[in-house]
PyMOL commands that place a pseudoatom at each C-alpha (Angstrom):
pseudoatom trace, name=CA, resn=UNK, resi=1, chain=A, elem=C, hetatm=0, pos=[96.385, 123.180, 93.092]
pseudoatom trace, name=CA, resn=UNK, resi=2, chain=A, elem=C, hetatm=0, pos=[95.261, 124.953, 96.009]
pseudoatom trace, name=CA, resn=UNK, resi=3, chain=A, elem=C, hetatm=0, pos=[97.308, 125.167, 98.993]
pseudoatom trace, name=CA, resn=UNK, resi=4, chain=A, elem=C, hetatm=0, pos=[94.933, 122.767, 101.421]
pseudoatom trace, name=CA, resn=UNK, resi=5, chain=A, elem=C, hetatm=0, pos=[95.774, 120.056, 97.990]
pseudoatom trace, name=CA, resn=UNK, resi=6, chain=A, elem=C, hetatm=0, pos=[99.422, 120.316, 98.934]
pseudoatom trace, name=CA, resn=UNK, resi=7, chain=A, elem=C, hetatm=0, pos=[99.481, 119.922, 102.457]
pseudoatom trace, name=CA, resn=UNK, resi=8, chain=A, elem=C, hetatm=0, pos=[96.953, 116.690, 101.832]
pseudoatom trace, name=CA, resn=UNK, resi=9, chain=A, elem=C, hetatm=0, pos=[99.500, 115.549, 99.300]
pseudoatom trace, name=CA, resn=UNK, resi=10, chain=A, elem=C, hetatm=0, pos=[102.167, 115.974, 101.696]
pseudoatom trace, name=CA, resn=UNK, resi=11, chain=A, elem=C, hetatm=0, pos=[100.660, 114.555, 104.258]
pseudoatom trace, name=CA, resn=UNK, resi=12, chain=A, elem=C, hetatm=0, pos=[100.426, 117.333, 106.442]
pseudoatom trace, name=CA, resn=UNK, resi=13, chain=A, elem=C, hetatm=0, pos=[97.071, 119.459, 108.317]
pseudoatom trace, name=CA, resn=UNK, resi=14, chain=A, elem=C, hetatm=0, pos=[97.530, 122.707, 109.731]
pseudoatom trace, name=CA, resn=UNK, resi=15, chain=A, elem=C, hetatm=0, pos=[97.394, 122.198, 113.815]
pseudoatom trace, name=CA, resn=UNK, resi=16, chain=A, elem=C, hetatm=0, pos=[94.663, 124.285, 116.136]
pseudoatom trace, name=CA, resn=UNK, resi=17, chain=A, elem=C, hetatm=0, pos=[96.654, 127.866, 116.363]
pseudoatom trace, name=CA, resn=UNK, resi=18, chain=A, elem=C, hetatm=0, pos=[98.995, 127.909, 119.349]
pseudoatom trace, name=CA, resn=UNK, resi=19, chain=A, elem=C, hetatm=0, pos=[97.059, 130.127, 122.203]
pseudoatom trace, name=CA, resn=UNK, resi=20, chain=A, elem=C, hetatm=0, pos=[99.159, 132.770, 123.269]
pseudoatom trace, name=CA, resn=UNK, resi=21, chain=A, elem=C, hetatm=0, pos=[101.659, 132.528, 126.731]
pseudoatom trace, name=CA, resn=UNK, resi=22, chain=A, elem=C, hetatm=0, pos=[101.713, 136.113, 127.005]
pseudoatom trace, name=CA, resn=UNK, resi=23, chain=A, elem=C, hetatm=0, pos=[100.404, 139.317, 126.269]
pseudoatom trace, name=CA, resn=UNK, resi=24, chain=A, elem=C, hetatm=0, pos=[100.509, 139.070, 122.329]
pseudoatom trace, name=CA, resn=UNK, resi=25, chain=A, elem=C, hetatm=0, pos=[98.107, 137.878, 119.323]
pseudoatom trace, name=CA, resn=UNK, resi=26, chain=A, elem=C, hetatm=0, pos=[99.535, 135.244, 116.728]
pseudoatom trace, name=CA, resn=UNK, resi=27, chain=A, elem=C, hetatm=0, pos=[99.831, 137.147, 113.740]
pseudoatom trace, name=CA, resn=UNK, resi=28, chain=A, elem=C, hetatm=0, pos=[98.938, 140.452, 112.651]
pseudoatom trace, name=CA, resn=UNK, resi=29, chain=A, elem=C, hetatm=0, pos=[97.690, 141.883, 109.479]
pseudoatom trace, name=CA, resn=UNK, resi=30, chain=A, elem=C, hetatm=0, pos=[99.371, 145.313, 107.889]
pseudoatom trace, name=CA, resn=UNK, resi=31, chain=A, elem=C, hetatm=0, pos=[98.404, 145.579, 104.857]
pseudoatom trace, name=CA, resn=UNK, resi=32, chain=A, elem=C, hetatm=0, pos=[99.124, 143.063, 102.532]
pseudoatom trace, name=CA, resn=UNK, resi=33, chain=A, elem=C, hetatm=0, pos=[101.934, 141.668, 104.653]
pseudoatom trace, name=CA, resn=UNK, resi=34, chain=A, elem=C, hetatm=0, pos=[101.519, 139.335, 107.774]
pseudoatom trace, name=CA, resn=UNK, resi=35, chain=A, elem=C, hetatm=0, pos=[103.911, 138.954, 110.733]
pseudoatom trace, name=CA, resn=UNK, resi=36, chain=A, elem=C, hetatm=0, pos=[103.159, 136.154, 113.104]
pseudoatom trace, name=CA, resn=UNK, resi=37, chain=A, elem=C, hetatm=0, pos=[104.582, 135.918, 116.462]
pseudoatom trace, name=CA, resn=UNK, resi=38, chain=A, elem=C, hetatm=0, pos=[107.075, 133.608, 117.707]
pseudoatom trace, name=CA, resn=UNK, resi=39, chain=A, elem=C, hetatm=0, pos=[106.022, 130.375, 117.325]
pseudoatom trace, name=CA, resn=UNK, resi=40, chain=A, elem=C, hetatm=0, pos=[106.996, 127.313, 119.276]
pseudoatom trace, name=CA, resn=UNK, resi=41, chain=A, elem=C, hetatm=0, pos=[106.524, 123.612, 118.040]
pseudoatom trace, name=CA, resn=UNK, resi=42, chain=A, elem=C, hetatm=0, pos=[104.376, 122.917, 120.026]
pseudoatom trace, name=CA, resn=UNK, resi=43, chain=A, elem=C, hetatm=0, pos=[101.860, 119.415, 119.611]
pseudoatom trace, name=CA, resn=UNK, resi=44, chain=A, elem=C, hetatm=0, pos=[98.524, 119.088, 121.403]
pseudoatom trace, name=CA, resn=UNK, resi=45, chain=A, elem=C, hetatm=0, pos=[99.306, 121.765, 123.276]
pseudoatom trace, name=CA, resn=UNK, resi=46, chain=A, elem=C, hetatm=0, pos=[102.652, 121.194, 124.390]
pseudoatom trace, name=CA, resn=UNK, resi=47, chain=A, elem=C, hetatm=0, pos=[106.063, 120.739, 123.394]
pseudoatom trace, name=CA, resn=UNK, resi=48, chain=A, elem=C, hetatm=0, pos=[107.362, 117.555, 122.654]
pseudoatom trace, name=CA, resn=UNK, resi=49, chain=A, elem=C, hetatm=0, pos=[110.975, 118.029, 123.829]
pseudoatom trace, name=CA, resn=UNK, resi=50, chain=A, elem=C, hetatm=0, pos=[112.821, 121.066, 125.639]
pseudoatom trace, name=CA, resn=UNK, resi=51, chain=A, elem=C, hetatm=0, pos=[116.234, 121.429, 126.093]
pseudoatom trace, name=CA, resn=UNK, resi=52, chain=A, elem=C, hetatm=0, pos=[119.346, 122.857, 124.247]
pseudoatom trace, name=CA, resn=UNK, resi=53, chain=A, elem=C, hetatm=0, pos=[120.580, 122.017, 121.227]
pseudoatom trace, name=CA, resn=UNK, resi=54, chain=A, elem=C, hetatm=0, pos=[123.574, 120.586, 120.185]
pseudoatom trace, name=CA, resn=UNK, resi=55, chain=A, elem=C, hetatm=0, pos=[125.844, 117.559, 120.059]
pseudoatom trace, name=CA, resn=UNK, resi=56, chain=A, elem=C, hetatm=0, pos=[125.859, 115.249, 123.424]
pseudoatom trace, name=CA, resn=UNK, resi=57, chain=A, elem=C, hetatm=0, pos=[124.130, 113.742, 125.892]
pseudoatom trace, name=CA, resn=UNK, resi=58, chain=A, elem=C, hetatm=0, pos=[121.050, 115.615, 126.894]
pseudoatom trace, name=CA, resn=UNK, resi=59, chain=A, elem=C, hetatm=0, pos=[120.883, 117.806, 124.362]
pseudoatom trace, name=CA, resn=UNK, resi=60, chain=A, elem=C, hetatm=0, pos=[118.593, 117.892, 121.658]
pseudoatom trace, name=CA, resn=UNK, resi=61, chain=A, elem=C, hetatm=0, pos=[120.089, 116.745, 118.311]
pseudoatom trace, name=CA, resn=UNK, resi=62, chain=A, elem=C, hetatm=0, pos=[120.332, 119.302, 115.329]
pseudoatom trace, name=CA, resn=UNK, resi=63, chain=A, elem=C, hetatm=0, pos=[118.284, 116.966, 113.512]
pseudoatom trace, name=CA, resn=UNK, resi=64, chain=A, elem=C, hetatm=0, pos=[115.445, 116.679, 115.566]
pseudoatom trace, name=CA, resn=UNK, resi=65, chain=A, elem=C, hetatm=0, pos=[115.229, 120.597, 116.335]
pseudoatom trace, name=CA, resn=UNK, resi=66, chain=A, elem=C, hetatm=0, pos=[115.047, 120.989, 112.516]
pseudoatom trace, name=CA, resn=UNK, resi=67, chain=A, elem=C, hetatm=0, pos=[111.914, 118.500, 112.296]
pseudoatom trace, name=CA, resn=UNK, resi=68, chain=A, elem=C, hetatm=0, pos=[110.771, 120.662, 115.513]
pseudoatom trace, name=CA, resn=UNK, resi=69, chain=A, elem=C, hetatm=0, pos=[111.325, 123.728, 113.021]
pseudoatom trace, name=CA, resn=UNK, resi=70, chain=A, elem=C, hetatm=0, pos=[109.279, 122.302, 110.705]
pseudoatom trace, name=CA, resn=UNK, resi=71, chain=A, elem=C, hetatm=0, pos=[106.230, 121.941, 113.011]
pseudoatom trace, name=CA, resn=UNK, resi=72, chain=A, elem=C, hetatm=0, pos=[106.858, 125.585, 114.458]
pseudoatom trace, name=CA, resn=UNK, resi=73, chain=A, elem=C, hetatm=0, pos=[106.497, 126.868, 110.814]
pseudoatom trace, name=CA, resn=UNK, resi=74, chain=A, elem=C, hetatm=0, pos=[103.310, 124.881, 110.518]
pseudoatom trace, name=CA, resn=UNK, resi=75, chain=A, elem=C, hetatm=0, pos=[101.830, 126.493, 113.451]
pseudoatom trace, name=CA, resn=UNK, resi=76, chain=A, elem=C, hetatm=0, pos=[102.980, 129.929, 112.142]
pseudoatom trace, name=CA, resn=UNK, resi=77, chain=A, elem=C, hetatm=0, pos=[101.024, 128.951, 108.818]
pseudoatom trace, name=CA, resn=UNK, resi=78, chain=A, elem=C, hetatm=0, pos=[98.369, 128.092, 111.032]
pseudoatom trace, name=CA, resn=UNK, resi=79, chain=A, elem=C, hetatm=0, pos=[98.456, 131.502, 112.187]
pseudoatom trace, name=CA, resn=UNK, resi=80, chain=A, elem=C, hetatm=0, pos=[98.581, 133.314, 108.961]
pseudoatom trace, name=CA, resn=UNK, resi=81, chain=A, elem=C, hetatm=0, pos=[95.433, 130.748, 107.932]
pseudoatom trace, name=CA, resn=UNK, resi=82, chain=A, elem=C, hetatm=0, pos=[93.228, 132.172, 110.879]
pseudoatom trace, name=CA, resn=UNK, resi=83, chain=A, elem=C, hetatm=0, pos=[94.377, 135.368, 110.122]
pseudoatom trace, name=CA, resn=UNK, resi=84, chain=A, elem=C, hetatm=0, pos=[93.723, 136.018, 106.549]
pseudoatom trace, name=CA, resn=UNK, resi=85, chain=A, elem=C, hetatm=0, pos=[90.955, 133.070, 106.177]
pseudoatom trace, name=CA, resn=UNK, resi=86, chain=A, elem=C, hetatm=0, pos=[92.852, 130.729, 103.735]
pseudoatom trace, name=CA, resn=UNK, resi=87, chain=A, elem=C, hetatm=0, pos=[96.510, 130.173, 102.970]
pseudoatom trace, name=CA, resn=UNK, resi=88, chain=A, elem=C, hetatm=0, pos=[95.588, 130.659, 99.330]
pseudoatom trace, name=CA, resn=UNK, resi=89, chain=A, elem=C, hetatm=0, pos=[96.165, 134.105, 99.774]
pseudoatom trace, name=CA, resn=UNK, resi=90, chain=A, elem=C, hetatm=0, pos=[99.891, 133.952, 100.241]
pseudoatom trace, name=CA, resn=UNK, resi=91, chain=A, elem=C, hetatm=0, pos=[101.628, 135.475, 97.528]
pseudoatom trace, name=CA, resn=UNK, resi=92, chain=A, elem=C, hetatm=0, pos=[104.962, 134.914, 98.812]
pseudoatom trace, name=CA, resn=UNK, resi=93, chain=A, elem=C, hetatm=0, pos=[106.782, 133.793, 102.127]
pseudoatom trace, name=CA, resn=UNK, resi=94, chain=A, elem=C, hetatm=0, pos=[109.006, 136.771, 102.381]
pseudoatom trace, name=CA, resn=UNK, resi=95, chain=A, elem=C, hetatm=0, pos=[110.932, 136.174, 105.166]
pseudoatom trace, name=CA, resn=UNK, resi=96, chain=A, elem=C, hetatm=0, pos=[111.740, 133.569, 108.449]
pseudoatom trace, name=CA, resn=UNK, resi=97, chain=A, elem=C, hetatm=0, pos=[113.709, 134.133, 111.844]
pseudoatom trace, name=CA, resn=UNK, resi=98, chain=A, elem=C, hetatm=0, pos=[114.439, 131.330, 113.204]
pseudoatom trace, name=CA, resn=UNK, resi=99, chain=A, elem=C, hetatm=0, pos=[115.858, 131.183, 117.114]
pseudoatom trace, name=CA, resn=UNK, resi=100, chain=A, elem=C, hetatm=0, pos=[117.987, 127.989, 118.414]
pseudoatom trace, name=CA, resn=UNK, resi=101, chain=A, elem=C, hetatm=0, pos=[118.772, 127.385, 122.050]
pseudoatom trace, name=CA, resn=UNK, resi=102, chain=A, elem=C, hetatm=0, pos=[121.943, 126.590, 121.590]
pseudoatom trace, name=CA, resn=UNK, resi=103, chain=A, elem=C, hetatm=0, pos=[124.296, 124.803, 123.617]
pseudoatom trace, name=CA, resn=UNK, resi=104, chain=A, elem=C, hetatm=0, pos=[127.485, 126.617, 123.917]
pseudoatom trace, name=CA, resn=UNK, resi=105, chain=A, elem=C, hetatm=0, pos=[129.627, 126.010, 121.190]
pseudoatom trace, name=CA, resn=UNK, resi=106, chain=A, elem=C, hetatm=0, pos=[127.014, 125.239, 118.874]
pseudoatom trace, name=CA, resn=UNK, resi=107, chain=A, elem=C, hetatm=0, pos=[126.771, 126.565, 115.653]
pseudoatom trace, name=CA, resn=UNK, resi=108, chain=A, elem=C, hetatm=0, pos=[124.906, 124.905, 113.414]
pseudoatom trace, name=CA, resn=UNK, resi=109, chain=A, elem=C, hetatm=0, pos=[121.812, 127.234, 113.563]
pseudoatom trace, name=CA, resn=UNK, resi=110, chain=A, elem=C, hetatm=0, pos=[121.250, 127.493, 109.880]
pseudoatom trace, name=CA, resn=UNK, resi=111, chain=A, elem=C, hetatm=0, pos=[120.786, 123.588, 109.228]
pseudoatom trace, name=CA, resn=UNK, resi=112, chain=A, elem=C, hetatm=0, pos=[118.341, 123.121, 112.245]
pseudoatom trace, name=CA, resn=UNK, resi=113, chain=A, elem=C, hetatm=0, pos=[116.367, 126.564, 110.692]
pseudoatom trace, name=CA, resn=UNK, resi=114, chain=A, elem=C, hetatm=0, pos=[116.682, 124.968, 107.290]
pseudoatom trace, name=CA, resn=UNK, resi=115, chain=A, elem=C, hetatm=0, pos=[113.752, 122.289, 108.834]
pseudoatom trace, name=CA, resn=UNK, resi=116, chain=A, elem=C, hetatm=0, pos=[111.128, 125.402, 108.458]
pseudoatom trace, name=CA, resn=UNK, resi=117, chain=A, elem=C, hetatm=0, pos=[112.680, 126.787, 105.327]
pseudoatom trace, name=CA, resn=UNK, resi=118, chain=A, elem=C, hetatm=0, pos=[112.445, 123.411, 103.471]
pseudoatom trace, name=CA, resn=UNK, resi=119, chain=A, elem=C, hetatm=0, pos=[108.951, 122.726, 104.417]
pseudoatom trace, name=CA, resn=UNK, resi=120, chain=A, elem=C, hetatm=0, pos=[107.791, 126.307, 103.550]
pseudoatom trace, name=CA, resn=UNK, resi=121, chain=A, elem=C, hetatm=0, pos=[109.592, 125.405, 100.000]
pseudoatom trace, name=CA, resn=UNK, resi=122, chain=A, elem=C, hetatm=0, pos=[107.536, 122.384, 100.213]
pseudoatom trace, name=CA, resn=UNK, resi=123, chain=A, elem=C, hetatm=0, pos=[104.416, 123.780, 100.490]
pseudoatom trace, name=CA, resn=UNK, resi=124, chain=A, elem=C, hetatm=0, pos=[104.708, 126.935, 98.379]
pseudoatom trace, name=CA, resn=UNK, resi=125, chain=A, elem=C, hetatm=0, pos=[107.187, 126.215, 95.944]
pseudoatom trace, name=CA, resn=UNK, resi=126, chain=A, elem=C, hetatm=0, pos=[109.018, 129.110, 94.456]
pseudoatom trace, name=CA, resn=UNK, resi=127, chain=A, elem=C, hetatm=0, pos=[106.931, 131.449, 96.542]
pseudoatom trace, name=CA, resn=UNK, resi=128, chain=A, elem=C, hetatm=0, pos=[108.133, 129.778, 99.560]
pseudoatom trace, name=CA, resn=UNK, resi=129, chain=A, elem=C, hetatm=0, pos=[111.878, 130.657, 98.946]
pseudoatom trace, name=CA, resn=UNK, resi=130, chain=A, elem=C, hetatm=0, pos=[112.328, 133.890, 101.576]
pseudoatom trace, name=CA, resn=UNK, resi=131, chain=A, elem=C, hetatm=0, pos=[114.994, 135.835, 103.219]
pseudoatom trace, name=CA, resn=UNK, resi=132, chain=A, elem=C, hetatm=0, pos=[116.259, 134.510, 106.256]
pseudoatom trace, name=CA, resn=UNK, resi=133, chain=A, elem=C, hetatm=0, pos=[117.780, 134.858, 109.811]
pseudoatom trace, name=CA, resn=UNK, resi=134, chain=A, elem=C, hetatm=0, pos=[118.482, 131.969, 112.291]
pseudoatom trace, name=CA, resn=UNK, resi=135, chain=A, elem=C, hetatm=0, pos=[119.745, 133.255, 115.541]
pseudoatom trace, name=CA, resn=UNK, resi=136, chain=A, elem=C, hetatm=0, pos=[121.201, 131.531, 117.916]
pseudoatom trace, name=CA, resn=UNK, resi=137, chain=A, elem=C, hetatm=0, pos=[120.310, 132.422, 121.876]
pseudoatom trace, name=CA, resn=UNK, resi=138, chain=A, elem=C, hetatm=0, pos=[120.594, 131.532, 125.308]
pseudoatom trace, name=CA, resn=UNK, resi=139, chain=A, elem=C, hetatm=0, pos=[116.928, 130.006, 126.544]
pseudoatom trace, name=CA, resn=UNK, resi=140, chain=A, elem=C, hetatm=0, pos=[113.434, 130.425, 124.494]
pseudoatom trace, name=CA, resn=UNK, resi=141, chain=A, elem=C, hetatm=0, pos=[110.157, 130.470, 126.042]
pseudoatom trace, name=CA, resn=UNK, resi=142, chain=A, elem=C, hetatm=0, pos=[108.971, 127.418, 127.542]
pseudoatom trace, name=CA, resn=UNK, resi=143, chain=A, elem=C, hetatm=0, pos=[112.211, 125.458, 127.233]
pseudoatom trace, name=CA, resn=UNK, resi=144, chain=A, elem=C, hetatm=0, pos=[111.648, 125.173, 123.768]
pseudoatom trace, name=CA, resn=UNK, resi=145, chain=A, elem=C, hetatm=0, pos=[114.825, 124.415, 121.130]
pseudoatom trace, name=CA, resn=UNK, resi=146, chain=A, elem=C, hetatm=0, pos=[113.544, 126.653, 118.627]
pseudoatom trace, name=CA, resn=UNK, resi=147, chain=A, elem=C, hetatm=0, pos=[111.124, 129.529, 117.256]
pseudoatom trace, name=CA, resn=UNK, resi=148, chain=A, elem=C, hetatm=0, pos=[110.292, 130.315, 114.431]
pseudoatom trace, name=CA, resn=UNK, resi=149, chain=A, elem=C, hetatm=0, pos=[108.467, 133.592, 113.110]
pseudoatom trace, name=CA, resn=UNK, resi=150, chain=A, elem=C, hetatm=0, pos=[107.230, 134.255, 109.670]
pseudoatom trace, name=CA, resn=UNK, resi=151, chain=A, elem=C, hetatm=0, pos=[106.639, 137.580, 107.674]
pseudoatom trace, name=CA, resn=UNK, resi=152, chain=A, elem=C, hetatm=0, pos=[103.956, 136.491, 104.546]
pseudoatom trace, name=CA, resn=UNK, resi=153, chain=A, elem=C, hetatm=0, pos=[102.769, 138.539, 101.751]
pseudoatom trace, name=CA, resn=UNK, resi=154, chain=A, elem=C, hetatm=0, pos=[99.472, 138.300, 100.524]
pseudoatom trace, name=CA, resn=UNK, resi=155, chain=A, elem=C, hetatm=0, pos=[97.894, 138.733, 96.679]
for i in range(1, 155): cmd.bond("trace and resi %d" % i, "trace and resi %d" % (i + 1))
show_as sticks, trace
zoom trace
């Protein structure tokens, strides 16, 4: 089943690549490895909710910034797709960071990151288990409750 099969069967299409805020391209190619850049969850262009996360009134819930996880993988596939011409090619996701803007007190960083793991695993199966980081920190670009950034190795 080729990749494009399981995201239909999921339910899921990759989104336009994210355009760049800054002076930086969305994923590079060493090799037969590819990093992407940060990625934000962004929708249509923007992001559908800003904010910290954590527990509390106006805060985003852990919850919801692990579904926002989940889209900012997507667009960091969507990435690695424009990069290397098909996600067919990946061999292996090797390894995520994932960045929370966490409230203070809030540390529950792996569960929200777990929203990008989980739908890599969906995707990829086996080859989408990877090593993993998930970092809380102060503010992200944009506003944005989380980033995600992937590191993919090709066949």
């Amino acid at each position: 089943m080729s990749i494009q099969d399981r995201l239909d069967e999921l339910g899921l299409a990759l989104p336009p690549v994210v355009p760049p805020v800054a002076a930086y391209v969305p994923a590079v190619r060493w090799g037969d490895l590819v990093w992407t850049a940060g990625q934000l969850p962004m929708v249509d262009g923007a992001l559908p909710v800003t904010g910290h996360v954590g527990e509390g009134d106006g805060l985003v819930a852990p919850g919801e910034a692990a579904a926002l996880a989940a889209i900012a993988a997507l667009n960091a596939l969507a990435a690695v797709d424009r990069e290397v011409g098909s996600l067919d090619a990946v061999a292996r996701i090797v390894k995520v960071v994932g960045f929370v803007a966490s409230a203070p007190g809030f540390t529950g960083q792996p569960a929200v990151v777990d929203g990008a793991s989980t739908l890599l695993r969906e995707i990829f199966g086996d080859a989408g288990v990877h090593a993993r980081s998930a970092v809380g920190v102060s503010e992200l670009p944009l506003g944005a409750p989380v980033e995600v950034e992937l590191v993919v190795a090709l066949r």
